[in-house]
Each structure stands twice: as structure tokens, then as C-alpha cells.
C-alpha positions as a LaTeX table, in Angstrom:
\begin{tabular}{lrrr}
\hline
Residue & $x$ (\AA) & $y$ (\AA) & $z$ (\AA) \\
\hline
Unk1 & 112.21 & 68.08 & $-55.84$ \\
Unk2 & 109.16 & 67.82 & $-53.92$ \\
Unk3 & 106.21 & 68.53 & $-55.93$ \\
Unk4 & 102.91 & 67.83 & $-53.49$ \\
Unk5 & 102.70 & 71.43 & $-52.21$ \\
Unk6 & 100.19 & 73.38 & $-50.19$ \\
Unk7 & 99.09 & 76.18 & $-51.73$ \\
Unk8 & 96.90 & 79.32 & $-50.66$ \\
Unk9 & 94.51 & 80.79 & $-52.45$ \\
Unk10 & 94.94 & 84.45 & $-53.16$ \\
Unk11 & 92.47 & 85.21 & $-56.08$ \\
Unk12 & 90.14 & 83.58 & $-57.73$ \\
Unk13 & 87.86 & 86.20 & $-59.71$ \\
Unk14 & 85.37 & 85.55 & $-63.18$ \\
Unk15 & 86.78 & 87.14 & $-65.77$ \\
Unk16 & 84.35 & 87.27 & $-68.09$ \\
Unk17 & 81.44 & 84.51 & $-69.14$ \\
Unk18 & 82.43 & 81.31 & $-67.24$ \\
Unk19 & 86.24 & 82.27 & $-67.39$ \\
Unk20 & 88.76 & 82.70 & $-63.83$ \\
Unk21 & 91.50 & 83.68 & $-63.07$ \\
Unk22 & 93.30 & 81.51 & $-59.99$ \\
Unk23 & 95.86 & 83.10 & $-58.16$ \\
Unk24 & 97.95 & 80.36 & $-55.19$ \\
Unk25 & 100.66 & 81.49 & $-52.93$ \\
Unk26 & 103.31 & 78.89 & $-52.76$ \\
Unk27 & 105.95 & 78.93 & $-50.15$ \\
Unk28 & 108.02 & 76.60 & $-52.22$ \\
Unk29 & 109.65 & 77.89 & $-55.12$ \\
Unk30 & 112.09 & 76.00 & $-55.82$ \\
Unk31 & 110.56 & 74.58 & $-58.87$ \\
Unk32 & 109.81 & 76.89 & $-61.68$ \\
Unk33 & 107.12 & 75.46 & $-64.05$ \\
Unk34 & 107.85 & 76.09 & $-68.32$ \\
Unk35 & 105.51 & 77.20 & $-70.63$ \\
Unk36 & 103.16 & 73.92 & $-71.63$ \\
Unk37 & 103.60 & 72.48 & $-68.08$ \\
Unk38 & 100.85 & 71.84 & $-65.84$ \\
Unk39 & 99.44 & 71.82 & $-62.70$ \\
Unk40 & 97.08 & 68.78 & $-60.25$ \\
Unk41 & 94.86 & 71.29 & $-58.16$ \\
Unk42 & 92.60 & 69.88 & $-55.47$ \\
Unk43 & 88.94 & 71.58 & $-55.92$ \\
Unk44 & 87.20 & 70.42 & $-53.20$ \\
Unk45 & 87.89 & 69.85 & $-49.56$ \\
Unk46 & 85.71 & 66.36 & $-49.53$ \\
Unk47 & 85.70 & 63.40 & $-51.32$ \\
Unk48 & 83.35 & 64.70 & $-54.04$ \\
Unk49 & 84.83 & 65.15 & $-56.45$ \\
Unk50 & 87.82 & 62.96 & $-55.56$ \\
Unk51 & 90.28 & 63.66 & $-58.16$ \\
Unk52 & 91.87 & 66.62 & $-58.78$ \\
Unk53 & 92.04 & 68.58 & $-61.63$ \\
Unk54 & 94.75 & 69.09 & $-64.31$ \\
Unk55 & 95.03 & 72.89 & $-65.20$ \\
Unk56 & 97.91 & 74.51 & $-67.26$ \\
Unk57 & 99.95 & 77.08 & $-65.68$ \\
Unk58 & 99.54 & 80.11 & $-67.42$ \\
Unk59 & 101.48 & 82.75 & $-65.36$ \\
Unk60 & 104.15 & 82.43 & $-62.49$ \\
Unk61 & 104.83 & 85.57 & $-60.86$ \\
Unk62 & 107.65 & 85.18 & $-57.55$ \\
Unk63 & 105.64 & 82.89 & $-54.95$ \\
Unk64 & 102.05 & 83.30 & $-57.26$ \\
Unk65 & 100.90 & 80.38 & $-59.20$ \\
Unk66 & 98.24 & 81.92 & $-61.82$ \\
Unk67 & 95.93 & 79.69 & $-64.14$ \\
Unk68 & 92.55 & 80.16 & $-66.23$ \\
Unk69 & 90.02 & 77.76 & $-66.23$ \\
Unk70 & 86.51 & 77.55 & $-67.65$ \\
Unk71 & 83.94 & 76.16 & $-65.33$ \\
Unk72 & 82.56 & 73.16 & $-67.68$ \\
Unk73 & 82.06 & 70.76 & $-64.80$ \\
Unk74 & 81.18 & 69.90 & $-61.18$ \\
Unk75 & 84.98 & 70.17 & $-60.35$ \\
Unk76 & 85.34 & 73.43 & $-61.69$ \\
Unk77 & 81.99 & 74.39 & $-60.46$ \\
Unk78 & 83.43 & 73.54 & $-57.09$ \\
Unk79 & 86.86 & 75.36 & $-57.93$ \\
Unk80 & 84.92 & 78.48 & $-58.35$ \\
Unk81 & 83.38 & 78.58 & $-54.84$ \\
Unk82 & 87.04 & 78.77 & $-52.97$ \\
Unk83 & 87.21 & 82.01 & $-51.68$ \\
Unk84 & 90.73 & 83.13 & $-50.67$ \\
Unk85 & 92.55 & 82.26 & $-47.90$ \\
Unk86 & 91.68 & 78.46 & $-48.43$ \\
Unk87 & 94.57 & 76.37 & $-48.53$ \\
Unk88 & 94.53 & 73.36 & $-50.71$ \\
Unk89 & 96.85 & 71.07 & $-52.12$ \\
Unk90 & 98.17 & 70.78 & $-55.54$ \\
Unk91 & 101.18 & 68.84 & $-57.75$ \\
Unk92 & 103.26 & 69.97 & $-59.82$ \\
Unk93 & 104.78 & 71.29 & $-62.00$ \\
Unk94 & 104.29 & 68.23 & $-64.31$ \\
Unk95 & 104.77 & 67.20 & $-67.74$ \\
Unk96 & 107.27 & 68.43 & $-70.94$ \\
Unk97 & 106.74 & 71.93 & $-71.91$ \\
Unk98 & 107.22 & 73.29 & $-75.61$ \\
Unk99 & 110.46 & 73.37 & $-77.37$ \\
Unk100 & 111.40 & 77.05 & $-77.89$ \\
Unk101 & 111.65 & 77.73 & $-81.81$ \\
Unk102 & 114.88 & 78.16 & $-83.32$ \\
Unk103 & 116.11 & 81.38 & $-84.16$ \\
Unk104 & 115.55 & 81.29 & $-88.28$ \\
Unk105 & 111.83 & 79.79 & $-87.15$ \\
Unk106 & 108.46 & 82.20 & $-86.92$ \\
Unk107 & 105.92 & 80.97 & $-84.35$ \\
Unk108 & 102.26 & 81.01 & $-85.04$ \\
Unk109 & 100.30 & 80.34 & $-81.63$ \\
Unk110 & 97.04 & 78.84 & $-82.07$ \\
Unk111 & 95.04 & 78.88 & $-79.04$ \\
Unk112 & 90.91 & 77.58 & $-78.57$ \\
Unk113 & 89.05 & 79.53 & $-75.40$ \\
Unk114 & 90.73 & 78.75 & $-72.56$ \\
Unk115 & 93.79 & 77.41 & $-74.22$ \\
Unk116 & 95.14 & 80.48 & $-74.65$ \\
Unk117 & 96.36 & 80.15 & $-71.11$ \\
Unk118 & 99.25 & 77.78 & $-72.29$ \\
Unk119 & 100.09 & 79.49 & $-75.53$ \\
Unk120 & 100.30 & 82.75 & $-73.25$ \\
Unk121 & 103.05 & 81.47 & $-71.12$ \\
Unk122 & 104.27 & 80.36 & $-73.88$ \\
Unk123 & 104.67 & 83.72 & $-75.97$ \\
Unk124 & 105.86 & 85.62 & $-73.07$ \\
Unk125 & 108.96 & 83.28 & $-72.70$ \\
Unk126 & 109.56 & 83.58 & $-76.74$ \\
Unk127 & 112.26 & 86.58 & $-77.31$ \\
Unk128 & 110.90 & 86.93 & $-80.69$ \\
Unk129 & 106.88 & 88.27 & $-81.11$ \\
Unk130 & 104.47 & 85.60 & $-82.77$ \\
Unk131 & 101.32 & 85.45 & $-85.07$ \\
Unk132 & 98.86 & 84.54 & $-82.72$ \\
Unk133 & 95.63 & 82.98 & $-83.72$ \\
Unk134 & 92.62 & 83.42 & $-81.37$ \\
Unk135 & 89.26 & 81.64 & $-81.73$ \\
Unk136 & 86.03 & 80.65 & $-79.77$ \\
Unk137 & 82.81 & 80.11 & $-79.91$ \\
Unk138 & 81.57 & 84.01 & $-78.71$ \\
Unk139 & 83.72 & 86.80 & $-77.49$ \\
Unk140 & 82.72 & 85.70 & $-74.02$ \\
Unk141 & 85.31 & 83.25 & $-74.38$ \\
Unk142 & 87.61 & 85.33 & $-75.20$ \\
Unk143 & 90.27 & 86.59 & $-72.51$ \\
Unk144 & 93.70 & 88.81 & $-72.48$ \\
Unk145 & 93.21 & 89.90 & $-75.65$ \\
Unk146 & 94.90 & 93.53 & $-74.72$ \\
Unk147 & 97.60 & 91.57 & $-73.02$ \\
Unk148 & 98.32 & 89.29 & $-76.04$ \\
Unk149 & 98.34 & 92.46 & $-78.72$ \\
Unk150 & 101.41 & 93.42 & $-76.19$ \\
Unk151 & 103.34 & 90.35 & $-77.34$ \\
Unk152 & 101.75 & 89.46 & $-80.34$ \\
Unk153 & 103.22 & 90.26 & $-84.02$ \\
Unk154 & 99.93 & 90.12 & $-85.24$ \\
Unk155 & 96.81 & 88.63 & $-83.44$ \\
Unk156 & 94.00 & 86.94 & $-85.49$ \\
Unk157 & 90.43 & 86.95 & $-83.79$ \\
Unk158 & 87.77 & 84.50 & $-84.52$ \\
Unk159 & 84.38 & 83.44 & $-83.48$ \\
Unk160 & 81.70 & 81.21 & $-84.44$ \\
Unk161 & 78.74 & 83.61 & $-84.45$ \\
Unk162 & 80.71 & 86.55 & $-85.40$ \\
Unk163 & 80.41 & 88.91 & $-81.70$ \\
Unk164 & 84.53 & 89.50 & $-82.34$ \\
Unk165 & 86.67 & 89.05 & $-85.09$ \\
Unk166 & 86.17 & 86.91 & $-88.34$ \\
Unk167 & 82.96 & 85.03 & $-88.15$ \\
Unk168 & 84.45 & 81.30 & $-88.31$ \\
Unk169 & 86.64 & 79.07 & $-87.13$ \\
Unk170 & 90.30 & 79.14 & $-86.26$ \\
Unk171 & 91.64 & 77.08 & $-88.94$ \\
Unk172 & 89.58 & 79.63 & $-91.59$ \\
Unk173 & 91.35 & 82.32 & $-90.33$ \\
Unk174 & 94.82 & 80.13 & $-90.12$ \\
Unk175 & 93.86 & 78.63 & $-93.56$ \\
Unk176 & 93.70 & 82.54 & $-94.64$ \\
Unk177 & 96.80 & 83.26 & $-93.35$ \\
Unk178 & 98.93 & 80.56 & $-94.79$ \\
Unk179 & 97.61 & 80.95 & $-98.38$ \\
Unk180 & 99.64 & 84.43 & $-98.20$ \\
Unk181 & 102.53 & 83.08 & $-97.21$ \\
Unk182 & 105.37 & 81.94 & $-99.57$ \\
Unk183 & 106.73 & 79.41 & $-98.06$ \\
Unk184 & 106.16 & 77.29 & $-94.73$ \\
Unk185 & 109.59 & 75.98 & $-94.36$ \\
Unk186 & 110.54 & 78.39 & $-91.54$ \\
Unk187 & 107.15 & 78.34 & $-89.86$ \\
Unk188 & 106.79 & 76.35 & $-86.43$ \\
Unk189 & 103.35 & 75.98 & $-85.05$ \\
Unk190 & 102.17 & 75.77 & $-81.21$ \\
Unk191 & 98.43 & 75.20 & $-80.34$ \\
Unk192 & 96.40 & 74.53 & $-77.54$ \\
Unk193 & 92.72 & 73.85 & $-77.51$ \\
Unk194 & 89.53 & 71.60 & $-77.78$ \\
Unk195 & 90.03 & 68.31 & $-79.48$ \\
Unk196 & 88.22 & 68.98 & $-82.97$ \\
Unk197 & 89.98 & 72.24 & $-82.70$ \\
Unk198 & 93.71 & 70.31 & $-82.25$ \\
Unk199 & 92.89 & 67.53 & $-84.94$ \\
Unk200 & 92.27 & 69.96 & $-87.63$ \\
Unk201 & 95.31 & 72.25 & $-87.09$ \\
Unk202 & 96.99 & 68.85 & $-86.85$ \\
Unk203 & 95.37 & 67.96 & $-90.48$ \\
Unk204 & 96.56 & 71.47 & $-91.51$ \\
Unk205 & 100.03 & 71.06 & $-90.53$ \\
Unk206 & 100.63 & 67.36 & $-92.38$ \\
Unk207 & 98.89 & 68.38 & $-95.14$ \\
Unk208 & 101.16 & 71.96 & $-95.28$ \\
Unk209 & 104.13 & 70.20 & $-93.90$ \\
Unk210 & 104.60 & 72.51 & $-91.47$ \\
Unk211 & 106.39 & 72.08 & $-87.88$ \\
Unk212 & 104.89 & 72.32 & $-84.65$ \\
Unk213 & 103.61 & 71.12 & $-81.25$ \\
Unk214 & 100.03 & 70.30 & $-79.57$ \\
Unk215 & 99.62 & 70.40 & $-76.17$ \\
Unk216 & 96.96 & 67.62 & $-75.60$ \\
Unk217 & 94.06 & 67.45 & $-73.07$ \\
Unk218 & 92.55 & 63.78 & $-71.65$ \\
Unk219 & 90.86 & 63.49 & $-68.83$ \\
Unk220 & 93.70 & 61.98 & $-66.22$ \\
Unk221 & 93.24 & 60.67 & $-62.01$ \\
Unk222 & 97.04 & 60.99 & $-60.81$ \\
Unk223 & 99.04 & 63.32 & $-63.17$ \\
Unk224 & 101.87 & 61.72 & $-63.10$ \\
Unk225 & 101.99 & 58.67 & $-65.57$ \\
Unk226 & 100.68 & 55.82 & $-62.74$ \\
Unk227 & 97.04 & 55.48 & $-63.80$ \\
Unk228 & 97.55 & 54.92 & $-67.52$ \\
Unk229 & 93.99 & 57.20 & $-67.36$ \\
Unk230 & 95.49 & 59.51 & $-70.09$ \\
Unk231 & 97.38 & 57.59 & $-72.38$ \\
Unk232 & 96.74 & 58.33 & $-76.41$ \\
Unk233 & 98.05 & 56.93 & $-79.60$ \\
Unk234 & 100.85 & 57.62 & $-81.05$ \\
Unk235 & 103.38 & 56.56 & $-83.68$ \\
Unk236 & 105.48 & 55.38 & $-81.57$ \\
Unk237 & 102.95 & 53.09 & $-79.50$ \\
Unk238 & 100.62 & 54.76 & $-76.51$ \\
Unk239 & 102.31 & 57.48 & $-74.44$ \\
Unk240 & 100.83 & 58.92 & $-71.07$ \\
Unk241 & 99.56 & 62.88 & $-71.99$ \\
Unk242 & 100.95 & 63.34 & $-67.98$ \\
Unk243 & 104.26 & 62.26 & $-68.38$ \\
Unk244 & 105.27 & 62.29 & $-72.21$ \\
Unk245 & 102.92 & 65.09 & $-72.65$ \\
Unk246 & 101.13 & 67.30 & $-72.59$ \\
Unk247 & 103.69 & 68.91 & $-75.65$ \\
Unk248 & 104.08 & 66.36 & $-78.71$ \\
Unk249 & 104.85 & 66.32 & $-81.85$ \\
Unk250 & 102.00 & 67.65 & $-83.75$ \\
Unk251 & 102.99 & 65.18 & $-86.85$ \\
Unk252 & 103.05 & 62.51 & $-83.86$ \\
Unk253 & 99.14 & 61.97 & $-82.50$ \\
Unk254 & 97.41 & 59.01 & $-84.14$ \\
Unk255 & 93.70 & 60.87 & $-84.01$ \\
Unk256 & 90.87 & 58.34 & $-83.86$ \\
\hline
\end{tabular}
């Protein structure tokens, strides 16, 4: 299937703090992206920046494309600027999604600021309702929190200065959880997130012994596994986060 498409854009609108929301019309739909998959979107219409920029899909509505993205950069700095109307090109969908828990298995979806965009997609696809863990730095990086209560079993809010939620981290509030649960044999984990953020549910999750899945970030030029830009350690040798990932094994990453 072809996979460099043109898309239009239709929305793209701040949120709140420095979060968007994108919205691209696709003609071509013949490819329907999974949960965890991701997207190459073009943000300029020069040469500066060259590259394009790896975003994960976070909604797919008939011929709409949706993703969040925090502007932390001249690309998405530039990304912010297209007004719609603009066409622009983009790739995708690429990558291996999540595996969808098994039925005796209870989710917990971790998700770091803008993260939440690929445990979202994620959660909406589940046909069970998840414990979903939310954290940032401030509220302001907080989005769809309404939306997620919708889906949500329970949803756990934390910050770092305390403007929403538990003042902390994600993992104290995790942490919290888990010491009230019996047992963690059933319980599968999915997170998405900043790298310190990742590692420590990772440490969590050995130390627990507790199933799950990271979707990993690296910065990447192509997207789809030519570049060897975003390759990471592993335990079975360096994979590419663009072609093996983003989704591994969250007892797989070798974290340096």
C-alpha cells in the first residue's frame, strides 16, 4: 500500500499551553493506522527544517488524520504556523502498534504530557475500560482529561508543582496504586512518555514483574528503518524504534 500521501490541513488549533491539535484530510484511506502507530509529517514547505517529523496518531476519524503535538522545537514551531488549507506531505502509517491485552488481563495506561495521544488511541480501541495514569509537569500539559474519564476505569492525575492532581510524579501515583493491589499477575501495562518518565515505569515493571509495552521516542530522519537514526538497545541486539518499534517489550529496552 502506498504510504507517501498528500494530506490537507483541516485544523490545527492550541489547545491549551503549547499543546495542538492537527487535523489532515486524506483522500486515501485505504490504510487504517492502530493504536501505537505513527505518522512522518512534513512541517515546513522549504528546506529548513529538512526532515520531517515523527508524530503518533492519536485519532482517525473517516478521511481525518488527528494528532497532538507539543511545540518543543523549530519543527514544531514551524508546524504550528500552517494554517488550513495547506497541503503537505506525510508517511505513514508506520511502525508496530500495541498488542491488545488478553481478556483475563487489566490495562493500566501510563501516559507523560503529550503521550497521552498514543495511550488515547489506544484505550478507545480496548473493549474493556483501563486505569489510566496521567502526569506532567503543570496542568497546562494536561489535555482530554474529560474525554479520558469517558473511557477510563479510573484516571489518576499528577503534576510536579501540584496545579492538578497529586503533587508528584507518575510513578508516585502508580507506585500508590500498585501497593493496593494483591496481586500483579493479571496486570498488563502500556505507557507512553518522556524518556526518564519510560525508564522508571520500565524499573517499576521488572522490579514488580509486571507485563507491558513502551512505546519509545528517538529522534529519527526517514521513518522507515533506512537511516539506522533511531536504533536503541535491546536484548536481542539494536532494533530500529521506526520499524521494530515504536511498541516493545517493556522488559526488552537495554536503558543506558
Amino acid at each position: 500500500m502506498n504510504k507517501y500521501l498528500t494530506a490537507t490541513i483541516k485544523e490545527n488549533s492550541r489547545i491549551n499551553g503549547s499543546n495542538n491539535l492537527l487535523a489532515l484530510y486524506i483522500k486515501d484511506t485505504s490504510e487504517n493506522p492502530v493504536p501505537g502507530q505513527f505518522y512522518m509529517l512534513e512541517v515546513s514547505s522549504s528546506y529548513d527544517p529538512l526532515l520531517k517529523r515523527p508524530l503518533s496518531i492519536f485519532r482517525k476519524i473517516n478521511n481525518e488524520l488527528q494528532f497532538l503535538y507539543r511545540i518543543k522545537g523549530k519543527g514544531t514551531e514551524k508546524l504550528q504556523k500552517m494554517r488550513e488549507g495547506t497541503n503537505i506531505s506525510i508517511i505513514g502509517p508506520l511502525g508496530n502498534g500495541y498488542p491488545l491485552p488478553s481478556e483475563k488481563q487489566i490495562p493500566l495506561l501510563i501516559a507523560g504530557g503529550v503521550g497521552v495521544a498514543s495511550i488515547f488511541s489506544l484505550a478507545e480501541k480496548l473493549d474493556k475500560k483501563a486505569y489510566v495514569f496521567y502526569g506532567g509537569r503543570n496542568k497546562d500539559e494536561l489535555v482530554m482529561k474529560d474525554e479520558i474519564r469517558n473511557f477510563a476505569k479510573e484516571l489518576f492525575i499528577s503534576t510536579d508543582d501540584g496545579s492538578e492532581g497529586e503533587k508528584g510524579t507518575v510513578i508516585d501515583i502508580l507506585n500508590k496504586f500498585l501497593d493496593s493491589q494483591g496481586s500483579m499477575e493479571s496486570l498488563v501495562i502500556y505507557v507512553c512518555g518522556p524518556l526518564p518518565m519510560l525508564r522508571a515505569v520500565a524499573e517499576v515493571a521488572v522490579n514488580k514483574k509486571i507485563a507491558g509495552y513502551i512505546s519509545a521516542e528517538e529522534n529519527m530522519a526517514c521513518g522507515i528503518g533506512a537511516c539506522l537514526g533511531c536504533v536503541i538497545k535491546t536484548k536481542h541486539n539494536y532494533k530500529r524504534v521506526c520499524r521494530e518499534g515504536p511498541v516493545f517489550s517493556i522488559h526488552e529496552i537495554i536503558w543506558e
